[in-house]
mmCIF file of the N, C-alpha and C atoms, coordinates in Angstrom:
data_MODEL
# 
_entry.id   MODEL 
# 
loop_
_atom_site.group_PDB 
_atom_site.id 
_atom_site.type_symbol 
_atom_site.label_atom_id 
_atom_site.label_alt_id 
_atom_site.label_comp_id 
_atom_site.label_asym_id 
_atom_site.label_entity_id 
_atom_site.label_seq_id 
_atom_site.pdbx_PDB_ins_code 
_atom_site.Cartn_x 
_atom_site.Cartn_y 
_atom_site.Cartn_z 
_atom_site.occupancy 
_atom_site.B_iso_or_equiv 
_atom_site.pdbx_formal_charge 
_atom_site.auth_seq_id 
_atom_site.auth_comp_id 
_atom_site.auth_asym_id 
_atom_site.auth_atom_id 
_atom_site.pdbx_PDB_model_num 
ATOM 1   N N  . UNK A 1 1  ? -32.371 -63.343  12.655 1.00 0.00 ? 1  UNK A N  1 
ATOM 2   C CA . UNK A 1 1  ? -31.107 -62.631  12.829 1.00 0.00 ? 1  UNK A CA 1 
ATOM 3   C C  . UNK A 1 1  ? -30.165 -63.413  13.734 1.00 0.00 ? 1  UNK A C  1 
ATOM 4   N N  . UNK A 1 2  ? -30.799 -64.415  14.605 1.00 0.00 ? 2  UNK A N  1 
ATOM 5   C CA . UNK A 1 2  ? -30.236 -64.705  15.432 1.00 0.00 ? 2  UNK A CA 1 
ATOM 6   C C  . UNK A 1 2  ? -29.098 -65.851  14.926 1.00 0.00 ? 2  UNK A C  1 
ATOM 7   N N  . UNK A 1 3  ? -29.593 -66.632  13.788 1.00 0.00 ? 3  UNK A N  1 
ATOM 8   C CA . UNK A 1 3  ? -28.681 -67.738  13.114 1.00 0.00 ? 3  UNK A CA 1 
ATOM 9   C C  . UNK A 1 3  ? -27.789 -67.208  12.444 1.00 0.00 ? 3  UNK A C  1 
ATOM 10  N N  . UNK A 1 4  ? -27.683 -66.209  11.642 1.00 0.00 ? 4  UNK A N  1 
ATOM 11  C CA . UNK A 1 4  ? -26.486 -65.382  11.137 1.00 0.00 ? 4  UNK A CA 1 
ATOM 12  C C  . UNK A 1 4  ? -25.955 -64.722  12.495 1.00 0.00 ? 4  UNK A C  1 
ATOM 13  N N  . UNK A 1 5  ? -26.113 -64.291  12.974 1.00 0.00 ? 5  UNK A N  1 
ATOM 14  C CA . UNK A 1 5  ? -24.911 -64.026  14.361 1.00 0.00 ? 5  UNK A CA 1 
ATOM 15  C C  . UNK A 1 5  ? -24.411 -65.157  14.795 1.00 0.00 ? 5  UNK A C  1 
ATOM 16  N N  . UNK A 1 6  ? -25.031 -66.051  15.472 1.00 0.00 ? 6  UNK A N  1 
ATOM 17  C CA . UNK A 1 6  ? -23.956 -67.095  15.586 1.00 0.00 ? 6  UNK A CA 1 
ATOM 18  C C  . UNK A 1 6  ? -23.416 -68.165  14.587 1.00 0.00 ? 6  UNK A C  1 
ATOM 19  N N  . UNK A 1 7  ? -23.891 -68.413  13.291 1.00 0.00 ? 7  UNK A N  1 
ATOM 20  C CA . UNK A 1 7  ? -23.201 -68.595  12.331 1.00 0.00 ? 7  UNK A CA 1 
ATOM 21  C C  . UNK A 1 7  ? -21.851 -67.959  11.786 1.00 0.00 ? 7  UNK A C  1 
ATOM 22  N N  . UNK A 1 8  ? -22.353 -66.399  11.582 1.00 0.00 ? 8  UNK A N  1 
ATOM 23  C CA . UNK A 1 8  ? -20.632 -65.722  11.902 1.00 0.00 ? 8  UNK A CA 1 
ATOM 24  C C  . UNK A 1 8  ? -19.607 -66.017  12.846 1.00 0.00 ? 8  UNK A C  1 
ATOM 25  N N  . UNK A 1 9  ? -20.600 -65.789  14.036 1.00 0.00 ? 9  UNK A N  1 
ATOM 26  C CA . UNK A 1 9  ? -19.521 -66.174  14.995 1.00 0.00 ? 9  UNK A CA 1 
ATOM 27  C C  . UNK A 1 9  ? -18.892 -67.377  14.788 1.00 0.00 ? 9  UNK A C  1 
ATOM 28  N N  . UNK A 1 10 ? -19.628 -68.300  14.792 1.00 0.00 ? 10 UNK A N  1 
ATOM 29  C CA . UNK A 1 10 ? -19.109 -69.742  14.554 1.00 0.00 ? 10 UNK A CA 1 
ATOM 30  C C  . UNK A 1 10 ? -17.630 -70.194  13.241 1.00 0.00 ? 10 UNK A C  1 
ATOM 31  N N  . UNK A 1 11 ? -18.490 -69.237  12.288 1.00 0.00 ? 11 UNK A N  1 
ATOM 32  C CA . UNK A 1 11 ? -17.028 -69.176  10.908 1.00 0.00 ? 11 UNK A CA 1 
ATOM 33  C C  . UNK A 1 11 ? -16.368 -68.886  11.615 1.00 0.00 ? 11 UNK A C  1 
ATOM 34  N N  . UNK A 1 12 ? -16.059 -67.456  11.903 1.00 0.00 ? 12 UNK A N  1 
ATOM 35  C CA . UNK A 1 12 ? -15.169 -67.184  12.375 1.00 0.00 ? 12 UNK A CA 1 
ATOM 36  C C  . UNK A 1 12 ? -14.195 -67.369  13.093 1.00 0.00 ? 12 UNK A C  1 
ATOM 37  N N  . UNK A 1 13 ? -14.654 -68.138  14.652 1.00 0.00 ? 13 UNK A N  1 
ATOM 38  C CA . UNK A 1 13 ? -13.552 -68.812  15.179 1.00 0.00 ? 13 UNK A CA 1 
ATOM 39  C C  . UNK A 1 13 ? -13.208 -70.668  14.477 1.00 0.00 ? 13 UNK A C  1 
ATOM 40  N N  . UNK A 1 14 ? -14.111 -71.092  13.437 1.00 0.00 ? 14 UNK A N  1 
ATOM 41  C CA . UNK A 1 14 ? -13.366 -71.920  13.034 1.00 0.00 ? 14 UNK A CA 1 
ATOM 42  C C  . UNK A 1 14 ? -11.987 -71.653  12.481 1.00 0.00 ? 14 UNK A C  1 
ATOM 43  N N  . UNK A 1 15 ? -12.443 -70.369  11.301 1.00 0.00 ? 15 UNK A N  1 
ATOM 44  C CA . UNK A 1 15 ? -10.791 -70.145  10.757 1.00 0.00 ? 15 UNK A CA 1 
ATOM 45  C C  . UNK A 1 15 ? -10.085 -69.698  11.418 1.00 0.00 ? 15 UNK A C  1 
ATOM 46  N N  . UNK A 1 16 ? -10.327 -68.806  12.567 1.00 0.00 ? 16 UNK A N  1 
ATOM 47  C CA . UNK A 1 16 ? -9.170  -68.466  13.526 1.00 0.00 ? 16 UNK A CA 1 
ATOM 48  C C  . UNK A 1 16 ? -7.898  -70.048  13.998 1.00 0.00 ? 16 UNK A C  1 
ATOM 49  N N  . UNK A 1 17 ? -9.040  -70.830  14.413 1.00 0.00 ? 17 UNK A N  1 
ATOM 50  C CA . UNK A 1 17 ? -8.467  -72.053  14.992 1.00 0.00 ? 17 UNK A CA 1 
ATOM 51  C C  . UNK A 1 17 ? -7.814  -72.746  13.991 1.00 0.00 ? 17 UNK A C  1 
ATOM 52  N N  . UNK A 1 18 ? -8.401  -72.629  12.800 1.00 0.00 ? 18 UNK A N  1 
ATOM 53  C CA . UNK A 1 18 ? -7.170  -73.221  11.658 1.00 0.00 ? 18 UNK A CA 1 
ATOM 54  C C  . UNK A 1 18 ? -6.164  -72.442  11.257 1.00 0.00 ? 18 UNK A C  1 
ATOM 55  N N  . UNK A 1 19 ? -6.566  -71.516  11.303 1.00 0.00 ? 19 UNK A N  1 
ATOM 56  C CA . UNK A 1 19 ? -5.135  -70.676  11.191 1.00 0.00 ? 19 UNK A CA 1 
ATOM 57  C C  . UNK A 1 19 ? -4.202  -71.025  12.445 1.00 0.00 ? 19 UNK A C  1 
ATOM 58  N N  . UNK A 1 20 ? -4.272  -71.005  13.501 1.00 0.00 ? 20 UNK A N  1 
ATOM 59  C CA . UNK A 1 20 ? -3.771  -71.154  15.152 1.00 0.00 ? 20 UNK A CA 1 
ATOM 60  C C  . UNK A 1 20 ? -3.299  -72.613  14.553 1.00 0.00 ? 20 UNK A C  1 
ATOM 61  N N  . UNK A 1 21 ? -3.644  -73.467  14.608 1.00 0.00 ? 21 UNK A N  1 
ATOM 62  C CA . UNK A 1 21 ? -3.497  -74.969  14.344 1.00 0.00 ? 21 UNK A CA 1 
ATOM 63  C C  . UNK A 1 21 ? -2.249  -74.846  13.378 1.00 0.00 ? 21 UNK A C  1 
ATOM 64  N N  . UNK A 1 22 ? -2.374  -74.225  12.098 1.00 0.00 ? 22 UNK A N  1 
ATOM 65  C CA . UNK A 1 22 ? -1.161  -74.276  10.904 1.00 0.00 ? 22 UNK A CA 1 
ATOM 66  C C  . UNK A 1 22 ? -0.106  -73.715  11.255 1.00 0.00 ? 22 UNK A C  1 
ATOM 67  N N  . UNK A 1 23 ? 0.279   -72.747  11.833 1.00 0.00 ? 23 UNK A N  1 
ATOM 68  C CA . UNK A 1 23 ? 0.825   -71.891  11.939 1.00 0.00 ? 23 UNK A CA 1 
ATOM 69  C C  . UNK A 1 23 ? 1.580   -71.894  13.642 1.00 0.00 ? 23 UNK A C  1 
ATOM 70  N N  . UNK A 1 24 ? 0.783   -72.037  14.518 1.00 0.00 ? 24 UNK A N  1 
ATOM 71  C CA . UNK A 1 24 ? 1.394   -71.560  15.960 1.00 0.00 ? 24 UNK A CA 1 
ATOM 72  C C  . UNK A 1 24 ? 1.287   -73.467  16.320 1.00 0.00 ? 24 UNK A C  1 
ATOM 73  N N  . UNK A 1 25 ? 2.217   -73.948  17.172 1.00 0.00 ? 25 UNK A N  1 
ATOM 74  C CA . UNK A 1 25 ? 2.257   -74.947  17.803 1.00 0.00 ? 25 UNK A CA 1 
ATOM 75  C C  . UNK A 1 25 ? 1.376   -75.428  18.918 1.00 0.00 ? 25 UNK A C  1 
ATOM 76  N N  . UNK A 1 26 ? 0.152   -75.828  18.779 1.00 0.00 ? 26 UNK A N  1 
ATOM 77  C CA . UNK A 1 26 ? -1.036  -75.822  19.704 1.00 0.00 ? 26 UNK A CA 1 
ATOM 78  C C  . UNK A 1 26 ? -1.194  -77.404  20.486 1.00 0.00 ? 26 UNK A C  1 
ATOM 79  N N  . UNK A 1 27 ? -1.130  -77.155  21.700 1.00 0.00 ? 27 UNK A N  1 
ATOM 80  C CA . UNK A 1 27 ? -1.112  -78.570  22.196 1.00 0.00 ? 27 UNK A CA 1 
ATOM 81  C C  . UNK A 1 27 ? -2.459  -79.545  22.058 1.00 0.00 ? 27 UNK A C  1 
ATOM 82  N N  . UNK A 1 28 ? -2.276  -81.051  21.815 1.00 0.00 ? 28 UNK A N  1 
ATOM 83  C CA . UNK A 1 28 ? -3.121  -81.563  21.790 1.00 0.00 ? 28 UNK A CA 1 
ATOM 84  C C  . UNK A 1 28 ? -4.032  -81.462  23.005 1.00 0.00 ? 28 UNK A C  1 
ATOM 85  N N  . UNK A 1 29 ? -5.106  -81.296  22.788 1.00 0.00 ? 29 UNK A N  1 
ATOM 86  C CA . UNK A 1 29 ? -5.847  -81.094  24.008 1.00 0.00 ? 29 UNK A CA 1 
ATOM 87  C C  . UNK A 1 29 ? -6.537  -82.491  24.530 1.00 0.00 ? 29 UNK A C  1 
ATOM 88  N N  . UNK A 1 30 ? -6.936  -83.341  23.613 1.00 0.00 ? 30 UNK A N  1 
ATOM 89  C CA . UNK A 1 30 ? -7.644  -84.859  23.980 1.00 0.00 ? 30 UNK A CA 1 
ATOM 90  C C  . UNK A 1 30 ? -6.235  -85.366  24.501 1.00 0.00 ? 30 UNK A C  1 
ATOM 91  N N  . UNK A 1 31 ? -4.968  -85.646  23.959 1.00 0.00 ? 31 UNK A N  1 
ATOM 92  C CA . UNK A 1 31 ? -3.758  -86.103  24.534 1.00 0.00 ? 31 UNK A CA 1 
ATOM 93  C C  . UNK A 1 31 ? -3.423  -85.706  26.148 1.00 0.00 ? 31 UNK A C  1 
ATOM 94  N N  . UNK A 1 32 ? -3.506  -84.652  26.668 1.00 0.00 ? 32 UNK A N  1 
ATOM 95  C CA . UNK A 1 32 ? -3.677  -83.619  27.349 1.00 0.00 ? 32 UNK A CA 1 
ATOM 96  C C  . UNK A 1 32 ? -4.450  -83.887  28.896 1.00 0.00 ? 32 UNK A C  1 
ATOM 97  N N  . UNK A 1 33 ? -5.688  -84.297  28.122 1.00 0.00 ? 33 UNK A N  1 
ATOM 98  C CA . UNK A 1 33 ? -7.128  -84.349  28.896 1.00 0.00 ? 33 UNK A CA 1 
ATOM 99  C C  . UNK A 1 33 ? -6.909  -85.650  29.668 1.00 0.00 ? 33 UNK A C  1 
ATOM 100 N N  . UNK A 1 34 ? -5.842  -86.804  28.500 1.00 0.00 ? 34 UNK A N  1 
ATOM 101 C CA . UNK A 1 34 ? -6.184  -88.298  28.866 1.00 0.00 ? 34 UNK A CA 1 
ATOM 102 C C  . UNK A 1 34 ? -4.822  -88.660  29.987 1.00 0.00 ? 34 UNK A C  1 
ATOM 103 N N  . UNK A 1 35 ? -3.659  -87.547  29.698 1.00 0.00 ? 35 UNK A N  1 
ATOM 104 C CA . UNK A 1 35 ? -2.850  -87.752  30.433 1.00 0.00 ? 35 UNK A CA 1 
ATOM 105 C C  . UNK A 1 35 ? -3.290  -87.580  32.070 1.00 0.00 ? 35 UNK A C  1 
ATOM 106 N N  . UNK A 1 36 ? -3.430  -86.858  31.834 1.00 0.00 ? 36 UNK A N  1 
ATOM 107 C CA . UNK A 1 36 ? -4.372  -85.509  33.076 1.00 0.00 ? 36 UNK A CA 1 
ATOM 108 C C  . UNK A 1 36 ? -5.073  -86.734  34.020 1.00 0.00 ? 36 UNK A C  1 
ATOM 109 N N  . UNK A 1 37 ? -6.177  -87.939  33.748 1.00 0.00 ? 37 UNK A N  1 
ATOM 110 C CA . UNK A 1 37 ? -7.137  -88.639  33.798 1.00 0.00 ? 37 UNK A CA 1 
ATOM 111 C C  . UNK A 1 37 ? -6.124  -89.684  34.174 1.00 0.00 ? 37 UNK A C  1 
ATOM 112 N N  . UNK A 1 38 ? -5.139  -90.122  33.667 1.00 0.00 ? 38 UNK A N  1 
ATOM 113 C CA . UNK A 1 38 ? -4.096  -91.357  34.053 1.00 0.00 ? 38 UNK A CA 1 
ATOM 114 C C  . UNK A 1 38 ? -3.328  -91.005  35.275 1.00 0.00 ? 38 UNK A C  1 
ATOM 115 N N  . UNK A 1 39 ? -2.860  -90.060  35.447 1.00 0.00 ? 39 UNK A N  1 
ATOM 116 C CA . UNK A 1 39 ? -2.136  -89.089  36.594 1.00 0.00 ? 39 UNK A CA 1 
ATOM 117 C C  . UNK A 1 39 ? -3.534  -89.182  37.899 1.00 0.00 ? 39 UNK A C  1 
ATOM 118 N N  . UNK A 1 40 ? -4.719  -88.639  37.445 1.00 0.00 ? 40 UNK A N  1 
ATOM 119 C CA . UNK A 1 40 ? -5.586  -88.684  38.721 1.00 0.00 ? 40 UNK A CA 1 
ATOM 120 C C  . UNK A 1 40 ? -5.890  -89.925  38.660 1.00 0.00 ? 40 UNK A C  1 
ATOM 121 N N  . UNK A 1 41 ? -5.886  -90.802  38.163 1.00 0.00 ? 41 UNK A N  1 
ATOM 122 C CA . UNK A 1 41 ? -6.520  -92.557  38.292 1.00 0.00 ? 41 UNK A CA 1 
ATOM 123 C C  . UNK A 1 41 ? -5.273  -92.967  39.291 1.00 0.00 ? 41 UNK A C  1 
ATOM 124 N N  . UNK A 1 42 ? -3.771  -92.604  38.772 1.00 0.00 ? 42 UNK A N  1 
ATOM 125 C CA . UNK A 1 42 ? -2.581  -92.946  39.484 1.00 0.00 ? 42 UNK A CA 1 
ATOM 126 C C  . UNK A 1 42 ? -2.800  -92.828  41.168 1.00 0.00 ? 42 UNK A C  1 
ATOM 127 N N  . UNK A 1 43 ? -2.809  -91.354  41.577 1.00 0.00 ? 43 UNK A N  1 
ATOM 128 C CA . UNK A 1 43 ? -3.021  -90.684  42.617 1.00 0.00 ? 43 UNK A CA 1 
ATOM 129 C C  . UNK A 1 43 ? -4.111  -91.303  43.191 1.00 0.00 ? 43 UNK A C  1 
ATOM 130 N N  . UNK A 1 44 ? -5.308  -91.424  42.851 1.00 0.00 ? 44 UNK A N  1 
ATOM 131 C CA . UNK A 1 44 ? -6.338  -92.077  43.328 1.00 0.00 ? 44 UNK A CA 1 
ATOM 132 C C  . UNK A 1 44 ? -6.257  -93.267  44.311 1.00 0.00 ? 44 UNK A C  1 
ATOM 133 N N  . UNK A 1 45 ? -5.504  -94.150  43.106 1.00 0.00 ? 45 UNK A N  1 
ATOM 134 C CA . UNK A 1 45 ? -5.160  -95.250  43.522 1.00 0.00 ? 45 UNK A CA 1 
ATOM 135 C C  . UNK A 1 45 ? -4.383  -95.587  44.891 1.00 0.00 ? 45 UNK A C  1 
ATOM 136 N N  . UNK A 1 46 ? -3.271  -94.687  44.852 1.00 0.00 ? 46 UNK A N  1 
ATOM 137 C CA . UNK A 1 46 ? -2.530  -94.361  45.822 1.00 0.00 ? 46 UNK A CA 1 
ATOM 138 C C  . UNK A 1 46 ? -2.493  -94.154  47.137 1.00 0.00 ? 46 UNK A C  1 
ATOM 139 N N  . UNK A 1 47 ? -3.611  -93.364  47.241 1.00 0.00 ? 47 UNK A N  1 
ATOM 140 C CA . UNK A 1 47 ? -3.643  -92.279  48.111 1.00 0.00 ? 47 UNK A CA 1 
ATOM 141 C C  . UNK A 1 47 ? -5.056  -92.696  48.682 1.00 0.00 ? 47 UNK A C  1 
ATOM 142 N N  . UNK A 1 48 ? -5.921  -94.118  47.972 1.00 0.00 ? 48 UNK A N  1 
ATOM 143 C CA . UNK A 1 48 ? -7.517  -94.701  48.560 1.00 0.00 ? 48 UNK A CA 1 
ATOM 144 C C  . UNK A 1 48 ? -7.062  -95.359  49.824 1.00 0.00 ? 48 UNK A C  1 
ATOM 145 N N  . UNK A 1 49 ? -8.610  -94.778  50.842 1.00 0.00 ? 49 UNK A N  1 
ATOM 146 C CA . UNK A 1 49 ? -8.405  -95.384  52.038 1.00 0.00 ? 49 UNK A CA 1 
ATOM 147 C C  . UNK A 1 49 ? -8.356  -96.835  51.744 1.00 0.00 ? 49 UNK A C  1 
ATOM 148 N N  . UNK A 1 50 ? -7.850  -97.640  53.067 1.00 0.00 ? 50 UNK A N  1 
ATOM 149 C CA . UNK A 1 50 ? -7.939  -99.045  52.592 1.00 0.00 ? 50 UNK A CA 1 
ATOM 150 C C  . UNK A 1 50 ? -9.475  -99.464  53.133 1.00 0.00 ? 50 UNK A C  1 
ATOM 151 N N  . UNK A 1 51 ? -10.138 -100.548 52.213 1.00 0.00 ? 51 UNK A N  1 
ATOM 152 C CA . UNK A 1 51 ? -11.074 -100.583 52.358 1.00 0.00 ? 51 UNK A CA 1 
ATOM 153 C C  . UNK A 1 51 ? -11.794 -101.451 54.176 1.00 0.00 ? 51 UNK A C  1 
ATOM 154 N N  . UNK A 1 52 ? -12.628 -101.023 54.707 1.00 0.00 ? 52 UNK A N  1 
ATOM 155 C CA . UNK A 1 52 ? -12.887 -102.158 55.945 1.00 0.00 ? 52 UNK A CA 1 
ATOM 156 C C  . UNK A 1 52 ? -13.261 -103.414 55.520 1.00 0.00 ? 52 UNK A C  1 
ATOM 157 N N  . UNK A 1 53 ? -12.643 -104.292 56.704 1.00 0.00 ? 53 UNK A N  1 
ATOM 158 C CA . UNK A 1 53 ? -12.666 -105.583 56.675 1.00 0.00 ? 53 UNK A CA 1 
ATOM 159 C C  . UNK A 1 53 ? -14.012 -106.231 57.389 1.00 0.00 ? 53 UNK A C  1 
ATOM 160 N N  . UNK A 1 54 ? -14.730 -107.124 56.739 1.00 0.00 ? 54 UNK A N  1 
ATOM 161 C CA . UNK A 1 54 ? -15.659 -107.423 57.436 1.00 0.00 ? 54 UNK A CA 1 
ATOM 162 C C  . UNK A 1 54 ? -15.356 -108.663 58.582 1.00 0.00 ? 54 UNK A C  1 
ATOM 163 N N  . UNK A 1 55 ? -13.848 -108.997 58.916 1.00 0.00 ? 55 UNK A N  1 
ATOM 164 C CA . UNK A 1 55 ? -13.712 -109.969 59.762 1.00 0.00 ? 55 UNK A CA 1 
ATOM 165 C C  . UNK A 1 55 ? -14.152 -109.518 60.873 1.00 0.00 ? 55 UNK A C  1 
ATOM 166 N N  . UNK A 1 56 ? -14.399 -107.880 61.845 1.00 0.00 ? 56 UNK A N  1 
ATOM 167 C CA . UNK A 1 56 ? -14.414 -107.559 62.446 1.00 0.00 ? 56 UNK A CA 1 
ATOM 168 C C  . UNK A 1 56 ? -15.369 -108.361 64.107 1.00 0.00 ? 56 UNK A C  1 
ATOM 169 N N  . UNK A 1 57 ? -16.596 -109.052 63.469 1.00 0.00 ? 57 UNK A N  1 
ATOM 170 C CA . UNK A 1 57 ? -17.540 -109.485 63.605 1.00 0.00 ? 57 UNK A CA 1 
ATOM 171 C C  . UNK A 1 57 ? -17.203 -110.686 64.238 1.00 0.00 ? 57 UNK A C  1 
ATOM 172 N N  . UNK A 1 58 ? -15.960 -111.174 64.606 1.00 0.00 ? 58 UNK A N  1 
ATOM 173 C CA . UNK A 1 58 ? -15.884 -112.896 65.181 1.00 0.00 ? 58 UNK A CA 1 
ATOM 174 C C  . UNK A 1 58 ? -16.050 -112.846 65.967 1.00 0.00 ? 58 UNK A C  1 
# 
């Protein structure tokens, strides 16, 4: 019983999501995800302590 319940379930929100997809304007989500990932790599970068120097030692 248990594979037909989530098999339904599973149809089901596939066609929901194709319907959503055809019809309503749905943002790319991988586009989205990678912008998201370039913005925190940016910031990262930015905002990293500077690293110590090992000249300290003379």
């Amino acid at each position: 019983m248990g594979i037909l319940r989530s098999g339904f379930s599973f149809t089901v929100g596939t066609i929901f999501g194709v319907y959503l997809a055809q019809n309503y304007n749905v943002p790319n989500i991988r586009k989205l995800a990678n912008s998201g990932l370039v913005i925190a790599k940016h910031i990262e970068e930015n905002y990293r302590k500077p690293k110590k120097r090992d000249d300290d030692f003379d």
